[in-house]
TORDRENKE-829233 format. One record per residue: x, y, z of N, C-alpha, C in turn. Coordinates in steps of 0.2 Angstrom, whole numbers. Example, Ala and Ser with C-alpha at 12.3 -4.5 7.8 and 13.67 -1.06 7.14 Angstrom:
2
      nu      nv      nw     cau     cav     caw      cu      cv      cw
      66     -28      39      62     -22      39      66     -16      39
      64     -11      35      68      -5      36      64       0      39
END
This chain:
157
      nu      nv      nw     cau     cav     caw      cu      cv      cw
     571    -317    -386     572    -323    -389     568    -324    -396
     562    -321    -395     558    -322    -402     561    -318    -408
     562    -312    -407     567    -307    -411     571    -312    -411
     576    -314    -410     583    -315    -412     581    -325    -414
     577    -326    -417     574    -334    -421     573    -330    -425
     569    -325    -427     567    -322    -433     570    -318    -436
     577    -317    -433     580    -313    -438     587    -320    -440
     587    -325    -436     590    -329    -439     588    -332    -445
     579    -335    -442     574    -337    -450     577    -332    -455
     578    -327    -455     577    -321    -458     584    -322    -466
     590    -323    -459     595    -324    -462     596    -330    -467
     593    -334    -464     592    -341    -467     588    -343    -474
     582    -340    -473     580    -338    -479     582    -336    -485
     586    -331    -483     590    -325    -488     594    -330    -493
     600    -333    -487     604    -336    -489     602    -343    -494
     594    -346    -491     593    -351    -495     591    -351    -503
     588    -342    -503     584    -341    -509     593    -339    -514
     596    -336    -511     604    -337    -515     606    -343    -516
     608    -347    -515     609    -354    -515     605    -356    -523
     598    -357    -520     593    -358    -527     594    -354    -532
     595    -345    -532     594    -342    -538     603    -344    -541
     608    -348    -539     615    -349    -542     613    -354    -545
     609    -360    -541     608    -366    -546     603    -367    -552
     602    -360    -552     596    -359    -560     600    -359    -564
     599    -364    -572     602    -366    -575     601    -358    -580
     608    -356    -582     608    -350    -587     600    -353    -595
     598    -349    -598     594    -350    -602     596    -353    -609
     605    -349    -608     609    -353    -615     612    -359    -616
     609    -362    -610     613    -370    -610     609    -375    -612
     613    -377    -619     607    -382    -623     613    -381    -629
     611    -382    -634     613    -382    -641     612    -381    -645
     614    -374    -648     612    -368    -654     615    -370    -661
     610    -370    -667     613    -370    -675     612    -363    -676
     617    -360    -681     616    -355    -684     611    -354    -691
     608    -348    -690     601    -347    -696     605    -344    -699
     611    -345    -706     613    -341    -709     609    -337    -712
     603    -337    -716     598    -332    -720     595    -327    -714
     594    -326    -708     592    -323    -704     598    -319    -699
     604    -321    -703     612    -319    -696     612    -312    -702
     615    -306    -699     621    -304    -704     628    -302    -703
     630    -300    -709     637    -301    -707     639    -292    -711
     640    -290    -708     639    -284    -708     647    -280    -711
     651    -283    -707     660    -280    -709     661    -285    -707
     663    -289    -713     672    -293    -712     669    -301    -714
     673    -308    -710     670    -313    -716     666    -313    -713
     659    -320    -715     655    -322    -716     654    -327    -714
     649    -333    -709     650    -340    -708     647    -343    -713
     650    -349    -713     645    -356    -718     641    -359    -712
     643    -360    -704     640    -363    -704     640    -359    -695
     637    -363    -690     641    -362    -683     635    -366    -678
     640    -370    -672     635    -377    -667     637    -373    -661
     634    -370    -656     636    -368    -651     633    -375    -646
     637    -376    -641     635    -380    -635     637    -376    -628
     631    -375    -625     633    -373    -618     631    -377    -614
     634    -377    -606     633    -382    -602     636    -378    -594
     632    -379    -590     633    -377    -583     634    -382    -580
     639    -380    -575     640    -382    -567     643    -378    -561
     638    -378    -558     637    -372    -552     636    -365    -557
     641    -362    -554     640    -356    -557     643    -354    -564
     648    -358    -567     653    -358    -572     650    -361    -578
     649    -358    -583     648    -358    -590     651    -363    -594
     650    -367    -596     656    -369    -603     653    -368    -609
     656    -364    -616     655    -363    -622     660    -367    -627
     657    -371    -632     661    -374    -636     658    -372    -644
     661    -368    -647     657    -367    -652     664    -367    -658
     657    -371    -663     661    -374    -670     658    -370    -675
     663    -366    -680     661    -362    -686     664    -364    -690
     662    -365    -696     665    -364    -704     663    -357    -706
     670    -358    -709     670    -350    -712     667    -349    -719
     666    -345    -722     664    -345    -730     669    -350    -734
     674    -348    -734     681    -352    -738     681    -359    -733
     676    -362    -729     678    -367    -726     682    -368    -720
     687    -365    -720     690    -363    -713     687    -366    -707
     689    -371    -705     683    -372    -697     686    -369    -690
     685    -366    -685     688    -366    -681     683    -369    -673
     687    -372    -667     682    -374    -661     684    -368    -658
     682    -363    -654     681    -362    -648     680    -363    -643
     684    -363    -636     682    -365    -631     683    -361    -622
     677    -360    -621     681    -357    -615     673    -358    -608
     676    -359    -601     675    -358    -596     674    -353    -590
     668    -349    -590     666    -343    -586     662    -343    -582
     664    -337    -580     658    -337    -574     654    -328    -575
     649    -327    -573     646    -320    -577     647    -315    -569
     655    -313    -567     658    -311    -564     662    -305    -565
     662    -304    -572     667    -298    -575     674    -299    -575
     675    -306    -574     682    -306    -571     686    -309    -580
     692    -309    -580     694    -314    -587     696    -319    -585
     694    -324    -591     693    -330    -591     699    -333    -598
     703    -339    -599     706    -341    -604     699    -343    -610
     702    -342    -617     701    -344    -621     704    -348    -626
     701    -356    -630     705    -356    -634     703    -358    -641
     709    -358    -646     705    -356    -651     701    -353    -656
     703    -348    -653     700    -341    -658     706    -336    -657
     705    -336    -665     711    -331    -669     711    -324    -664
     707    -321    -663     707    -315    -661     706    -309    -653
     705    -319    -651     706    -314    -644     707    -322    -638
     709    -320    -634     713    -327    -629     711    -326    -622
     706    -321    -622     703    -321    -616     695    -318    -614
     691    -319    -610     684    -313    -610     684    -313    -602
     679    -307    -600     674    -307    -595     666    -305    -597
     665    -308    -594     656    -307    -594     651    -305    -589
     648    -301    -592     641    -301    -585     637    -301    -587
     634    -302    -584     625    -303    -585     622    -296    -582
     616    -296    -588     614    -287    -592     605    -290    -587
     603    -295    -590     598    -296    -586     595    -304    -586
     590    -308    -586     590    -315    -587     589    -319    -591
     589    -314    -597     592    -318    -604     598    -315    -608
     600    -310    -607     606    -304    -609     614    -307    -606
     617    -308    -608     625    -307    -605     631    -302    -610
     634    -298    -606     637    -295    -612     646    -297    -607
     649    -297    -615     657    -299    -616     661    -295    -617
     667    -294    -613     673    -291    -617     677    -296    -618
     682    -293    -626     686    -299    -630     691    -296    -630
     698    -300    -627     705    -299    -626     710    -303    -626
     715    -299    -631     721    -302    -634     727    -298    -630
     732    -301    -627     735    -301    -623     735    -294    -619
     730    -294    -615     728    -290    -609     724    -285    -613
     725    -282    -621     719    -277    -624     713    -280    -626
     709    -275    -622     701    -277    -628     701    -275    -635
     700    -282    -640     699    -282    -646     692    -282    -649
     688    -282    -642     679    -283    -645     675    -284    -641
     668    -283    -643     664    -284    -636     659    -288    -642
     655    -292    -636     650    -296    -640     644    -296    -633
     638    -298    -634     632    -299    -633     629    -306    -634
     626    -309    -630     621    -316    -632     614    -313    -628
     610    -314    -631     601    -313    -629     599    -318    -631
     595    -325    -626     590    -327    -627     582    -326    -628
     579    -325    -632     573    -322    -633     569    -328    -625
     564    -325    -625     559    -326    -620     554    -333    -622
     554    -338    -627     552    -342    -627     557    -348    -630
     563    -345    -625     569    -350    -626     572    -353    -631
     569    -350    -638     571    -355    -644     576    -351    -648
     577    -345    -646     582    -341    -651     588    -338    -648
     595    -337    -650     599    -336    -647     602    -329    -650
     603    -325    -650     604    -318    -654     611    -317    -653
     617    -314    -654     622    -313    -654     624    -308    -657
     629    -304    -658     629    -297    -659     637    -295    -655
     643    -297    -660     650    -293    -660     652    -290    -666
     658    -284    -661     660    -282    -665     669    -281    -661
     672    -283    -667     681    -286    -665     683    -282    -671
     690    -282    -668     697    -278    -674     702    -283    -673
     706    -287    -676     709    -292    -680     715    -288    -679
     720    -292    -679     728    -291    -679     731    -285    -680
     727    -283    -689     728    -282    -694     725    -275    -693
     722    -276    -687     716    -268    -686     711    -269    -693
     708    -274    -696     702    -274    -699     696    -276    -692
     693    -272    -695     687    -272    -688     681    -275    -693
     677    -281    -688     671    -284    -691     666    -283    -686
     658    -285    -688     654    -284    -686     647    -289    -686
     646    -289    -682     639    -295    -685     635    -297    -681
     629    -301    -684     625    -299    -678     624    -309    -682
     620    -313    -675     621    -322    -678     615    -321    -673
     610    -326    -679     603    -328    -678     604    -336    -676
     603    -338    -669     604    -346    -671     597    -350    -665
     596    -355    -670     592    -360    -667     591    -363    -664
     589    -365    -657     590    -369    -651     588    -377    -653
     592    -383    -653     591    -388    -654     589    -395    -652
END
């Protein structure tokens, strides 16, 4: 009887400390400005400007990010995930209308970007370890097969 309480405790445990590590809020959820002096843009255009906002519930991610392009151009991005590898809708962005994600470790997530069922590009977000910096680092090929790259420095707000 005592064995079989302590593997129940056991199991209950387990289950409680999964529960708690779901509702720990990802590191990127807050609200990121871009450092254009410190981003590079390595192939292809360049931002004027970009306002990332993330925001969690449960397990699923929301991203809304605003860029000006150099020529002014603005576009929103928007999309809802989860860091399960699975694909998600995007909307929004010229060059791809869907991603999956997973998470690399507890500040790393990496992305695949897909335009009607191909991958068009992968991208990266890193949180630095004192919460205030946001790193970024894709690289995409456009309709046109012009391929960009770049890597965005942005500051937590």
């Amino acid at each position: 009887m005592r064995t079989l309480l302590r593997v129940v405790l056991a199991i209950a445990a387990t289950g409680g400390l999964a529960v708690a590590a779901a509702g720990t809020p990802d590191p990127v959820v807050g609200t990121w400005q871009l450092d254009v002096a410190k981003s590079k843009f390595i192939s292809g255009p360049a931002l004027k400007s970009q306002t990332r906002t993330y925001s969690q519930a449960g397990d699923s991610i929301t991203a809304v990010i605003k860029s000006m392009s150099a020529d002014g151009t603005e576009t929103t991005t928007q999309s809802t995930y989860k860091l399960d590898g699975k694909d998600y809708p995007v909307t929004g962005a010229p060059n791809w209308d869907t991603l999956s994600a997973k998470q690399v470790d507890s500040s790393t997530t990496e992305f695949t970007l897909k335009k009607g069922g191909k991958t068009v590009g992968t991208s990266s977000r890193t949180v630095s370890k004192d919460g205030k910096t946001l790193t970024s680092r894709q690289t995409m090929t456009n309709a046109k097969g012009e391929k960009s790259q770049s890597e965005l420095v942005l500051d937590k707000k």
